[in-house]
N, C-alpha and C positions, 0 to 999 in steps of 0.2 A: 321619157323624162318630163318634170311636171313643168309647168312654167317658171316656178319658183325656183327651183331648184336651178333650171337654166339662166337665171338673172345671177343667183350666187357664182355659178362658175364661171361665168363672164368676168362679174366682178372680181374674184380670186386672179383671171387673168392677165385681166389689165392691172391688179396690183403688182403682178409678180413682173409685170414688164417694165412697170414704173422704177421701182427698187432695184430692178436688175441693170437699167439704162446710166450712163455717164458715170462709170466707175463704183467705188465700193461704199457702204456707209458703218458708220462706227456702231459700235453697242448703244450709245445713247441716241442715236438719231443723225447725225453730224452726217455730212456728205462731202467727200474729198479729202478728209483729215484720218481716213484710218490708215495710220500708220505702227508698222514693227521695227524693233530692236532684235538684233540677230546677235548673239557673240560667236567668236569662235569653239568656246568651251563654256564649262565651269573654273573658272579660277578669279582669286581674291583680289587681282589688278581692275575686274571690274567694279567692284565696292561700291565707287563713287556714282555709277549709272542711276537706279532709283531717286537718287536725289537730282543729279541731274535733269534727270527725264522729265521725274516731279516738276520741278523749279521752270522748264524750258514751256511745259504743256499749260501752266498757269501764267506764265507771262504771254505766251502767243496764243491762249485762250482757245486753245483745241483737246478735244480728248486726250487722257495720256494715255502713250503706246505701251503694249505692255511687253517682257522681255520675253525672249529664247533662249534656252543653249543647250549645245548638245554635253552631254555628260563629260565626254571626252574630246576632243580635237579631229575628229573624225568624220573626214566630206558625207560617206554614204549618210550618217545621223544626222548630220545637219540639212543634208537636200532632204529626208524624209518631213522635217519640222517644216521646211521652204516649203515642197508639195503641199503639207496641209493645210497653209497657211495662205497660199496661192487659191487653194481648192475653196476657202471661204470667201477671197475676195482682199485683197488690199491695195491703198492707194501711193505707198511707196516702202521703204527695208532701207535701215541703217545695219548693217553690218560687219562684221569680220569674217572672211572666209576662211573657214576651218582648216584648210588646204589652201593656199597660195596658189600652186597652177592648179588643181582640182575643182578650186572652186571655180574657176571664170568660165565653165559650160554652164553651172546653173545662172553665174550672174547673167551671162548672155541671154538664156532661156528667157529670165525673167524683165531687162530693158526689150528684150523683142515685143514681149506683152503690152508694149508702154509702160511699164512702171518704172520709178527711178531707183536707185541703187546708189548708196554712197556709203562708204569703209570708215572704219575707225581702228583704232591700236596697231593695226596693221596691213599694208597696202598688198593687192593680190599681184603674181606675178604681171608685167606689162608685155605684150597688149592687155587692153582690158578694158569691157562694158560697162565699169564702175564709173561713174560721172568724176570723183575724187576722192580721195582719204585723207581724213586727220589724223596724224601719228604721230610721233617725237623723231624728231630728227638725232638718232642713235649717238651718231657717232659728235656732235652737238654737245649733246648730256653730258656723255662719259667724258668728253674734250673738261666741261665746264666741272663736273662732279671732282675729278683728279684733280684739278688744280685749284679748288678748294681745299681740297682734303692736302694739298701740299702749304699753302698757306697756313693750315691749319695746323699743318705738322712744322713750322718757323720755315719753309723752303730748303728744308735739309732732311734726308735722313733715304730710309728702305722704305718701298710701296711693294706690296704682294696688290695684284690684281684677282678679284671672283667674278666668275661669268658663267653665260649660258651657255647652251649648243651649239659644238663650233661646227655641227652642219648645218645650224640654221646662219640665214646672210648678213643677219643683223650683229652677228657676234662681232664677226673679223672688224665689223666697222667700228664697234664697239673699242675693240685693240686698239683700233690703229689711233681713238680719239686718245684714249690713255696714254698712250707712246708717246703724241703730240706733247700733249702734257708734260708730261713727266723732260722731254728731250729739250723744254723751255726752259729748268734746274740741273746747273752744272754739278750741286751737291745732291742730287737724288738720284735713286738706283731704283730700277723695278727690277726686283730681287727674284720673283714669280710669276705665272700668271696660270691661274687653275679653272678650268674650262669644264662643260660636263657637267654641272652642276644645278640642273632645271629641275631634279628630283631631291624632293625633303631630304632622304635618308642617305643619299649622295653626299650633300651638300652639306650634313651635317657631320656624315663619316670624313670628310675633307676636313673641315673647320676645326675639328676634334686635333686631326692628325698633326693640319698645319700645326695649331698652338703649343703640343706636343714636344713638335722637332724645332720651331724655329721662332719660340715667342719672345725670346729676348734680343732676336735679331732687325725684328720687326716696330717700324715708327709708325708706318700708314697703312690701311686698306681701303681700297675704294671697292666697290660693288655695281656692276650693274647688269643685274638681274634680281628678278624680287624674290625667288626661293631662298639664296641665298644670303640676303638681308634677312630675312627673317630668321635664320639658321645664326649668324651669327650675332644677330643679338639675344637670341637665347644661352649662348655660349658665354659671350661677353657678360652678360647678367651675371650668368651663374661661378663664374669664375672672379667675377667683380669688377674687370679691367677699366684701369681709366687712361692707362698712360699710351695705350695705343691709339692713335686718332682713325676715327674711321668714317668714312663717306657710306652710303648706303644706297640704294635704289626702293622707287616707290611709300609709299605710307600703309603699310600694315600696320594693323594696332599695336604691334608686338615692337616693332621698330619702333613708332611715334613711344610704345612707355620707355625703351630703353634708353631713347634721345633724352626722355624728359628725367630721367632717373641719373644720365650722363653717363651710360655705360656706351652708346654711339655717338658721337661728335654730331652727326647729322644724316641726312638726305637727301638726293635730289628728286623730288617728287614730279613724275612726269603729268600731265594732266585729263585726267582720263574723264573726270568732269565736265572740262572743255568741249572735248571728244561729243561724248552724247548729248551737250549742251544745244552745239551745233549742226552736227546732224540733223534733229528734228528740227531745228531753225531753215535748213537748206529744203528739206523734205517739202516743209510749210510754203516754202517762195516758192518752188516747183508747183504745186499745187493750188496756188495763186497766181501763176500764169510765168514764173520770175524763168530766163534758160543761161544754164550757166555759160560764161563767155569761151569762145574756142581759145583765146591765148593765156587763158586762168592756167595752171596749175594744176597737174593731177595730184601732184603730191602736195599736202598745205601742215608747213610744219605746226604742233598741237602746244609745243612751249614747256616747258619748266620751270617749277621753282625751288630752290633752296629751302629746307625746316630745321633749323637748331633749336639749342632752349630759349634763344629769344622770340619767335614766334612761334611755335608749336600750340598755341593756344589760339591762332588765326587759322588753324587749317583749314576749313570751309572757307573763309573770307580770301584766304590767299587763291584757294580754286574759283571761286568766284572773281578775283580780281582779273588774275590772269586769264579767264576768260573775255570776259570786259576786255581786254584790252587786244584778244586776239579776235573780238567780235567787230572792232572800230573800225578793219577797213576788209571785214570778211565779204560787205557786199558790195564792195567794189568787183568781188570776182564774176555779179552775176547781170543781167544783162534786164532790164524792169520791163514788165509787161505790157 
């Protein structure tokens, strides 16, 4: 080998040790800011993320992280994207585990590494190497959502309840907020409660049915799960209804027109803006030396808000409000370098 040639691969060397030393570096050059967004799936709850991410990555003045998800809700698809992603290098993962207990071998895997880990929309089973999660406090929502929608109904009359998976854990808690509710109105009755409904074509053969057999019995519905808001405000649209009052879950576009059209009374928009807002914010103080405190919180609830047709024209500014205001004593939870 000539002498030249032996200077370059030296060189090559030492560069590759350089770059390889004190963690990962971003596409633009940046050191200690590469960070990922993991979802649990593909689904339309996370909407609000890109702008989020946007907004978080410009204000804290670091690359923005760019997203994941697996097609489906599925751990093996989601640790294969982890692997890869692991495999180039990065400096911390906001995510949702695709799996609740499935996922907490790979979160583990990946805090062993030193990297950090922190959850959003949904918290994985406990124990768990996840530092914390921003999520809606469920049964919170649906407490606050029904007793809206009973107000809005004069505190009188019949409430049918729609929901998700009553094998998933968030459901029941979901009930038991609604029952709270509703057991606070001596003149209201929850007349139903129709469960099973996290599938489009489910949820819409439900909505269908209900209307069907029992629409003249019916004063309020509350909602809370997002397949089914959107299912029935395409129903309600198309049938024209106004006299039913109905609460809703999440801001699908299809919700926000039927609110603004006044075929929904409303919805309680959980905040999934928040959610990724903060994440990368936590990620950033980690990465800045910041350790979150041991008597914080793994669970930090992510807040909600109310959209009728009187602000339905703020919905960005409400997401961003409501983050604001759940940012005010976020770093209190953490402990300064």
């Amino acid at each position: 080998m000539n002498r030249k040639w032996t200077i370059a691969l030296v060189c090559l060397l030492v560069l590759t040790l350089f770059l390889g030393a004190g963690g990962a570096q971003g596409e633009d050059g940046s050191k200690g800011y590469n960070f990922v967004v993991i979802q649990g799936g593909v689904h339309p709850y996370y909407g609000p993320f890109p702008l989020a991410i946007n907004d978080a990555s410009k204000d804290l003045g670091i690359p923005e992280p760019p997203i994941y998800a697996p097609q489906l809700f599925d751990q093996n698809e989601q640790n294969t994207i982890i692997d890869s992603i692991l495999a180039r290098g990065v400096d911390g993962i906001a995510m949702q585990a695709a799996d609740p207990v499935g996922g907490n071998e790979k979160i583990a895997e990946i805090v062993e590494m030193g990297i950090p880990v922190v959850g959003f929309a949904g918290p994985p089973s406990e124990p768990t190497m996840m530092t914390f999660c921003l999520a809606t406090d469920v049964y919170l929502a649906a407490y606050e959502g029904a007793k809206t929608l009973i107000e809005e109904m004069g505190g009188k009359g019949n409430v049918v309840h729609l929901t998700g998976m009553l094998a998933e854990p968030n459901t029941s808690r979901r009930m038991e907020g609604v029952q709270k509710a509703v057991d606070e109105y001596p003149d209201v009755e929850l007349i139903q409660t129709i469960a099973d409904l996290d599938v489009a074509e489910a949820a819409q053969n439900a909505i269908n049915n209900l209307m069907a057999a029992r629409r003249q019995e019916i004063d309020g519905i509350v909602i809370t799960a997002y397949i089914p808001s959107v299912a029935l405000a395409a129903t309600f649209t198309q049938l024209e209804e106004t006299r039913i009052k109905s609460v809703a879950c999440d801001a699908d576009e299809a919700v926000l027109k039927a609110i603004e059209d006044g075929f929904l009374t409303g919805t309680m928009n959980q905040n999934p803006y928040g959610q990724a807002y903060l994440c990368i914010t936590a990620l950033k103080m980690f990465a800045d030396g910041y350790t979150y405190k041991a008597d914080s919180p793994f669970f930090v609830n992510s807040g909600f808000y109310y959209i009728n047709q009187g602000n339905i024209a703020q919905t960005d500014d409400l997401a961003r409000k409501a983050t604001e205001d759940l940012k005010a004593g976020f770093e209190d939870f953490f402990n300064a370098p």
